[in-house]
The first five atom37 places (N, CA, C, CB, O) and aatype in JSON, in Angstrom:
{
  "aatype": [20, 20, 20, 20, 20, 20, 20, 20, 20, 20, 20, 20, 20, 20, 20, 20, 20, 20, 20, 20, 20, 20, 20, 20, 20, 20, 20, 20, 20, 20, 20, 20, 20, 20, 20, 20, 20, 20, 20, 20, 20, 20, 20, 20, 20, 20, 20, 20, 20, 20, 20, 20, 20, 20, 20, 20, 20, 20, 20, 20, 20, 20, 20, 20, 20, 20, 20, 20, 20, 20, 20, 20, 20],
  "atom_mask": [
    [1, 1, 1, 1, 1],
    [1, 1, 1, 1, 1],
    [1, 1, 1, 1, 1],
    [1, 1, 1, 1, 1],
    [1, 1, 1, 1, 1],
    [1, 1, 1, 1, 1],
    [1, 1, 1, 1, 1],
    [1, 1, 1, 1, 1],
    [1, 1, 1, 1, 1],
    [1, 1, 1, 1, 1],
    [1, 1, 1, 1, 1],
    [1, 1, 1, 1, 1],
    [1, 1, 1, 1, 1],
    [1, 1, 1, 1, 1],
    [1, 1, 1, 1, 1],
    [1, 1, 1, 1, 1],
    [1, 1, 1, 1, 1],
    [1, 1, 1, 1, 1],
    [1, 1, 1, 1, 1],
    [1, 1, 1, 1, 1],
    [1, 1, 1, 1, 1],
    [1, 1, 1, 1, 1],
    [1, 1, 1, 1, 1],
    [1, 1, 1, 1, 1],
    [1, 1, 1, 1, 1],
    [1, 1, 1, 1, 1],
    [1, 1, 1, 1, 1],
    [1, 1, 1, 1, 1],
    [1, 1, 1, 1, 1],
    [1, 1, 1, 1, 1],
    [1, 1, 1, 1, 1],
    [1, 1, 1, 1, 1],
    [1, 1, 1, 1, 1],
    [1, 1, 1, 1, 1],
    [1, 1, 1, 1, 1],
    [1, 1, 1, 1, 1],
    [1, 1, 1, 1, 1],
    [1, 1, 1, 1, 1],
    [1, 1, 1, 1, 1],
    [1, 1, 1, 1, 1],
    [1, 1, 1, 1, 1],
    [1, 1, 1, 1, 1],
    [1, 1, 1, 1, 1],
    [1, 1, 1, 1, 1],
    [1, 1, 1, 1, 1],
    [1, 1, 1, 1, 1],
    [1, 1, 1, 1, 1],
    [1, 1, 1, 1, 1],
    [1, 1, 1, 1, 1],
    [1, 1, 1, 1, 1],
    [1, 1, 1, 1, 1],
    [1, 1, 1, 1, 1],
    [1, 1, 1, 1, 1],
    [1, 1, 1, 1, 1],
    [1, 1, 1, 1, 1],
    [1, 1, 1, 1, 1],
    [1, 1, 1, 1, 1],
    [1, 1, 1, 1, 1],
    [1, 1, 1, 1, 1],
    [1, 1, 1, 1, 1],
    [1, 1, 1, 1, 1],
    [1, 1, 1, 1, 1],
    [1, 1, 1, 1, 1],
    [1, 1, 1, 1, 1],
    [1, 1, 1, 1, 1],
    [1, 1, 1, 1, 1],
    [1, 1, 1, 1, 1],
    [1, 1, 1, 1, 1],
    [1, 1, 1, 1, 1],
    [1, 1, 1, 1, 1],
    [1, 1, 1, 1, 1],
    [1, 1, 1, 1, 1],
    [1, 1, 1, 1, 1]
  ],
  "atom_positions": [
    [[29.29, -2.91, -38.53], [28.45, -2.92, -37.36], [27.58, -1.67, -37.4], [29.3, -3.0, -36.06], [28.05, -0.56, -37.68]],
    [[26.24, -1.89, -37.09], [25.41, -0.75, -37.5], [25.28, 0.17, -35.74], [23.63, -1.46, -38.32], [25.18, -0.51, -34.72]],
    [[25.3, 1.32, -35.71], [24.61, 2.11, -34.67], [23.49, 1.39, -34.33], [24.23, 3.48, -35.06], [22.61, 1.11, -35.14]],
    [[23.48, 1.01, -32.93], [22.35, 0.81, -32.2], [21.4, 2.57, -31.67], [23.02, -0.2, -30.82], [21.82, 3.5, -30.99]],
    [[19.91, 2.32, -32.44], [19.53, 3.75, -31.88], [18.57, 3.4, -30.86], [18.88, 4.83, -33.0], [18.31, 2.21, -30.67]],
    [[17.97, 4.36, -30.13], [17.15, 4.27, -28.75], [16.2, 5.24, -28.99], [17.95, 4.58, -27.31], [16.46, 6.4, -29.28]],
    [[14.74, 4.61, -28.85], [13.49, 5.25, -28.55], [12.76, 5.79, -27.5], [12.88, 4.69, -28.83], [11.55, 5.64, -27.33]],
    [[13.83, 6.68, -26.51], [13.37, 7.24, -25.94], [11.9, 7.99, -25.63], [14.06, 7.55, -26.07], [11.46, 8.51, -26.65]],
    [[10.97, 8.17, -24.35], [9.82, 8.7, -24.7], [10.2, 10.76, -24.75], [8.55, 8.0, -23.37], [11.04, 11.61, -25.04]],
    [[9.33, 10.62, -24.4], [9.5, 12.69, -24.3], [9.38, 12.67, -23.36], [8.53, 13.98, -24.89], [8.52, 12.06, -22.73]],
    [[10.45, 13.54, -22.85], [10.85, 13.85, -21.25], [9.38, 14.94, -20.66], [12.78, 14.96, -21.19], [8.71, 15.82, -21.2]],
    [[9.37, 14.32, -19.37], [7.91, 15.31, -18.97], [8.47, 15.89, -17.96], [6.34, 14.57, -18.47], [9.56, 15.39, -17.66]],
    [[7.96, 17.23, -16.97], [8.52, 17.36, -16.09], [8.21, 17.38, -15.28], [8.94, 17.84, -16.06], [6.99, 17.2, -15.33]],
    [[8.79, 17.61, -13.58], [8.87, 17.02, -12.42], [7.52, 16.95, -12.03], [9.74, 17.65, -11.5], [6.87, 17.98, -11.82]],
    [[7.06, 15.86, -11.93], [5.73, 15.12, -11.07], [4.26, 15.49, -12.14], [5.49, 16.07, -9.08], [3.1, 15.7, -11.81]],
    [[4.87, 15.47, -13.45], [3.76, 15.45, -14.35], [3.08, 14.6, -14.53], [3.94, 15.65, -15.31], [1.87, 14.77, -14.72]],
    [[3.78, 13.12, -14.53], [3.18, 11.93, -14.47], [2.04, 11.68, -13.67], [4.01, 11.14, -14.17], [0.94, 11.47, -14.19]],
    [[2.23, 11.69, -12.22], [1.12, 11.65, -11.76], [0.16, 12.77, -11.69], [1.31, 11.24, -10.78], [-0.52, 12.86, -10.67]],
    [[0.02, 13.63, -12.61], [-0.87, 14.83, -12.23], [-1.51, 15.14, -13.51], [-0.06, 16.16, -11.6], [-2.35, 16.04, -13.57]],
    [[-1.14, 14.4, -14.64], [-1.93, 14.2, -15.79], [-3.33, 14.18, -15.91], [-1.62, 13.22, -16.22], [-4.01, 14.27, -14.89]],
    [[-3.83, 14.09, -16.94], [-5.17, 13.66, -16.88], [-4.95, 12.45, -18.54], [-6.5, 15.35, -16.94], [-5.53, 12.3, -19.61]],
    [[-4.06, 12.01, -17.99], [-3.57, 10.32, -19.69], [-4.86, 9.33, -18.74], [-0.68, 8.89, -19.6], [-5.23, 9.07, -17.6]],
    [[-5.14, 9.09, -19.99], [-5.97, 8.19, -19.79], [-5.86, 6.56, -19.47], [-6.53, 8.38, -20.7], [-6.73, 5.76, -19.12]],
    [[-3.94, 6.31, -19.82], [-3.82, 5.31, -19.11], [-3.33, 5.16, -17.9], [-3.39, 4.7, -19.65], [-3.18, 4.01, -17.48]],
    [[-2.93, 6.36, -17.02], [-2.26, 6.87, -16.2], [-3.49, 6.68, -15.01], [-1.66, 8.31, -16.67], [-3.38, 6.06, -13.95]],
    [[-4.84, 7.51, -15.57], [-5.73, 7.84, -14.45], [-6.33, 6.28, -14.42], [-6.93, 9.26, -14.75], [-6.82, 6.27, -13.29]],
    [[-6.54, 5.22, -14.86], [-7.12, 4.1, -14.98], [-6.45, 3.45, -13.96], [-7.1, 3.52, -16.25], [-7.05, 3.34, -12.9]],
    [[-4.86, 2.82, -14.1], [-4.23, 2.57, -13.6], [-4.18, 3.07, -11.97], [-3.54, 2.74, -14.38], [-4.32, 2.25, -11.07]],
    [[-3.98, 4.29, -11.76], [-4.07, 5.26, -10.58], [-5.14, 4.67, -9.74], [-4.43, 6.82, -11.0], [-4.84, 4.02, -8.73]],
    [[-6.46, 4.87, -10.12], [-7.71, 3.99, -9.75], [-7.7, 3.09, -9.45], [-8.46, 3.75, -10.35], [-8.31, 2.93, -8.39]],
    [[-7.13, 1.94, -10.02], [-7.02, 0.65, -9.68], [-6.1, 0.04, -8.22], [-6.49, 0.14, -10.92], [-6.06, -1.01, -7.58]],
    [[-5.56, 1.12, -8.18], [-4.04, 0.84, -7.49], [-4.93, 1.47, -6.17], [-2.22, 1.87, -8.21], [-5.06, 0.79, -5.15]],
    [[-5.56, 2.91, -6.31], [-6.08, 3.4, -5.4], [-7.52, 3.02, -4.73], [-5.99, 4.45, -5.76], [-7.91, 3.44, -3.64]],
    [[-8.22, 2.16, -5.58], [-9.55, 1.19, -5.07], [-8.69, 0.34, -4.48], [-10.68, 0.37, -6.25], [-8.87, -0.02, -3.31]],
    [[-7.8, -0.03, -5.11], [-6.85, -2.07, -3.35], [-6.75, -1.08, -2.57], [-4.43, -3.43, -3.43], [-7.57, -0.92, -1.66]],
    [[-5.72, -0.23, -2.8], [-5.55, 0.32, -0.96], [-6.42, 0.86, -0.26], [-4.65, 1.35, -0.63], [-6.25, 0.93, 0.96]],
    [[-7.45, 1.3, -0.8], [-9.16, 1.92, 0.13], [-9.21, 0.41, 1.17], [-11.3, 2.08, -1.42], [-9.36, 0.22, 2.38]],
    [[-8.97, -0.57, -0.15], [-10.3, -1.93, 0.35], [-9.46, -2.2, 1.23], [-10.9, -3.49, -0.73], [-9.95, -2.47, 2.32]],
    [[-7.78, -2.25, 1.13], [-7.11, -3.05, 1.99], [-6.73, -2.68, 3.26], [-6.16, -3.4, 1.48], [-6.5, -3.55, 4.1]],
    [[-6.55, -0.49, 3.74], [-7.31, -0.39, 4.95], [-8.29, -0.51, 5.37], [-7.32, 0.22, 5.29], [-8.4, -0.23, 6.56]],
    [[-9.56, -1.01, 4.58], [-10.61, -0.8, 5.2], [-10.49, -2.42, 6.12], [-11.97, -0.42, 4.08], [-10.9, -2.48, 7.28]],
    [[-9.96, -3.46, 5.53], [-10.14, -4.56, 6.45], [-9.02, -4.58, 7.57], [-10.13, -5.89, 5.64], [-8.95, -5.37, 8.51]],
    [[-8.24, -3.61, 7.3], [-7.15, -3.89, 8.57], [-7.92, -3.0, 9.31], [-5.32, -3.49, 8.44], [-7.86, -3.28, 10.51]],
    [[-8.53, -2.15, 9.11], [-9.33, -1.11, 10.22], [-10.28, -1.87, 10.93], [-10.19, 0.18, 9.53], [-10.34, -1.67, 12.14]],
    [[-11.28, -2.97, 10.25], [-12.14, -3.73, 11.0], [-11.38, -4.83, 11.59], [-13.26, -4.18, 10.23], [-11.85, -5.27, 12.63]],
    [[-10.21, -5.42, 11.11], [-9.64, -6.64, 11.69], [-8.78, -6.05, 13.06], [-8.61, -7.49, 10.47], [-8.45, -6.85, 13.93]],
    [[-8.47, -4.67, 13.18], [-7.88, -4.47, 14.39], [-9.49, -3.98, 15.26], [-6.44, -3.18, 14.25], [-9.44, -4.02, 16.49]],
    [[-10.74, -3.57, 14.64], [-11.39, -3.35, 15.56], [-12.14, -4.56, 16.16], [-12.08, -2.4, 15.2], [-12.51, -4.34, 17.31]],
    [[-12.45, -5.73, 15.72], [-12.9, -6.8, 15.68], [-11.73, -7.96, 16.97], [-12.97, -7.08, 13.92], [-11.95, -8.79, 17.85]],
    [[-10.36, -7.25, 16.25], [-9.42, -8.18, 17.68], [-9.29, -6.97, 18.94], [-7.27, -8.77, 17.08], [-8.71, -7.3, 19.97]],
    [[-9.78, -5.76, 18.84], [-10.4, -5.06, 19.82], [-11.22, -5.91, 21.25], [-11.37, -4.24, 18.96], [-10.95, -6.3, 22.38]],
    [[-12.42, -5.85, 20.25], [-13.42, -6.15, 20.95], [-13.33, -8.33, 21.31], [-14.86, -5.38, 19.87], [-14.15, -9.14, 21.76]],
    [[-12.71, -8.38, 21.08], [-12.28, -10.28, 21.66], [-11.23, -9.76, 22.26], [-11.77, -11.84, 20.38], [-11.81, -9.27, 23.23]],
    [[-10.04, -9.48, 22.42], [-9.21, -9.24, 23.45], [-9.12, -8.17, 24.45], [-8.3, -9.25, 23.0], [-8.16, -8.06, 25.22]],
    [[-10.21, -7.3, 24.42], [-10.35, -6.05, 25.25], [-9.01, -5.16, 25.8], [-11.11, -6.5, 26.47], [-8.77, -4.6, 26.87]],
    [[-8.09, -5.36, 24.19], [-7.05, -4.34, 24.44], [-7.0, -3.75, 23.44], [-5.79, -4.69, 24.79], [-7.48, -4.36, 22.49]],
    [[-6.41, -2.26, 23.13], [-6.22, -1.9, 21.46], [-4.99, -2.51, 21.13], [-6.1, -0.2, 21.01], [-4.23, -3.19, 21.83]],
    [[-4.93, -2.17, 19.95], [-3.83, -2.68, 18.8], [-2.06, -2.78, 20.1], [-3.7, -0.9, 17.0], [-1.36, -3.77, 20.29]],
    [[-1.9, -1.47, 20.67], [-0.74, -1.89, 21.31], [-0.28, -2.81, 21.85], [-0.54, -1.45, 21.9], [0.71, -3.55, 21.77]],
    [[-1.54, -2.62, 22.69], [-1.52, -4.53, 24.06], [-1.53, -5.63, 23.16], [-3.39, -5.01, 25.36], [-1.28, -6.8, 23.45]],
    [[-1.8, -5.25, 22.21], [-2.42, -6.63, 21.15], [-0.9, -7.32, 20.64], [-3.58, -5.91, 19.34], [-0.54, -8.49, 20.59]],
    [[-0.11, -5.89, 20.26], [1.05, -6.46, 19.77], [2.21, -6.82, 20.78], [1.53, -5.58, 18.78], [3.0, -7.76, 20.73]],
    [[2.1, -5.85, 21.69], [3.15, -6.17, 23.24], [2.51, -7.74, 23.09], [2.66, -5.0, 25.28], [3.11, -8.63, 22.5]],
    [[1.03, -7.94, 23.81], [0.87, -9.89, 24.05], [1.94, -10.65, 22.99], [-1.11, -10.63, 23.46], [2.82, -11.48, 23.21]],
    [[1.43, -9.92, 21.61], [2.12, -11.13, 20.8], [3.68, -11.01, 21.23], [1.9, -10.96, 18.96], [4.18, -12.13, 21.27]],
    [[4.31, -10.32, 21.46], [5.88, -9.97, 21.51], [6.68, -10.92, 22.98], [6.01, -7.94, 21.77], [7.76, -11.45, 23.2]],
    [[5.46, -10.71, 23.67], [5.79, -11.56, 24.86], [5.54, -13.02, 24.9], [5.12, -11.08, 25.91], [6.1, -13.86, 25.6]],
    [[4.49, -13.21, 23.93], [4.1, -15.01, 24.0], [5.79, -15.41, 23.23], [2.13, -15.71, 22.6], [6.52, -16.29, 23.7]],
    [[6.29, -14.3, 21.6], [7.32, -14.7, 20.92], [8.45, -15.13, 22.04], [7.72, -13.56, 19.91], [9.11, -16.17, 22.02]],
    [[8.5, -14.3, 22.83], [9.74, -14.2, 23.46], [9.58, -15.22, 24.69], [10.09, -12.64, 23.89], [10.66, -15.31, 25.27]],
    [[8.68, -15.93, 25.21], [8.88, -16.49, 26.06], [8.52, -18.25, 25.56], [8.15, -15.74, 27.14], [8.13, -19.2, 26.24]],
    [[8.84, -18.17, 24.15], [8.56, -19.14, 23.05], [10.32, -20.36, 23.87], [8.69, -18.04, 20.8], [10.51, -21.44, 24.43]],
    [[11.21, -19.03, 23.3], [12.36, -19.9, 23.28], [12.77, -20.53, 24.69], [13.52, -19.1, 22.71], [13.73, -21.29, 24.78]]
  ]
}
């Protein structure tokens, strides 16, 4: 039976990863960090947009929903 060996990478240290400048690291980073720009930017207009049709902010917005749930059953 032969030794199984392991190709470990090279150990980096604490929080090097993200603070690199690897070129597949910063690509990636970007990508991940352009969705989440885009994806507050529509929850920012979709709560300002159910703003202005229900003339409450986000709280009242979610209390209504909590009370329509609850008076469901």
């Amino acid at each position: 039976m032969t030794r199984q060996t392991f190709k470990y990478e090279t150990p980096e240290r604490f929080g090097e990863s993200l603070t690199t400048a690897r070129p597949w690291n910063r690509s990636a980073l970007e990508e991940v960090e352009r969705l989440n720009g885009r994806a507050a930017m529509l929850g920012f207009v979709a709560a300002i947009v159910g703003e202005l049709m229900t003339g409450s902010g986000i709280v009242g917005q979610l209390t209504g929903i909590v009370r329509w749930y609850l008076d469901l059953g």
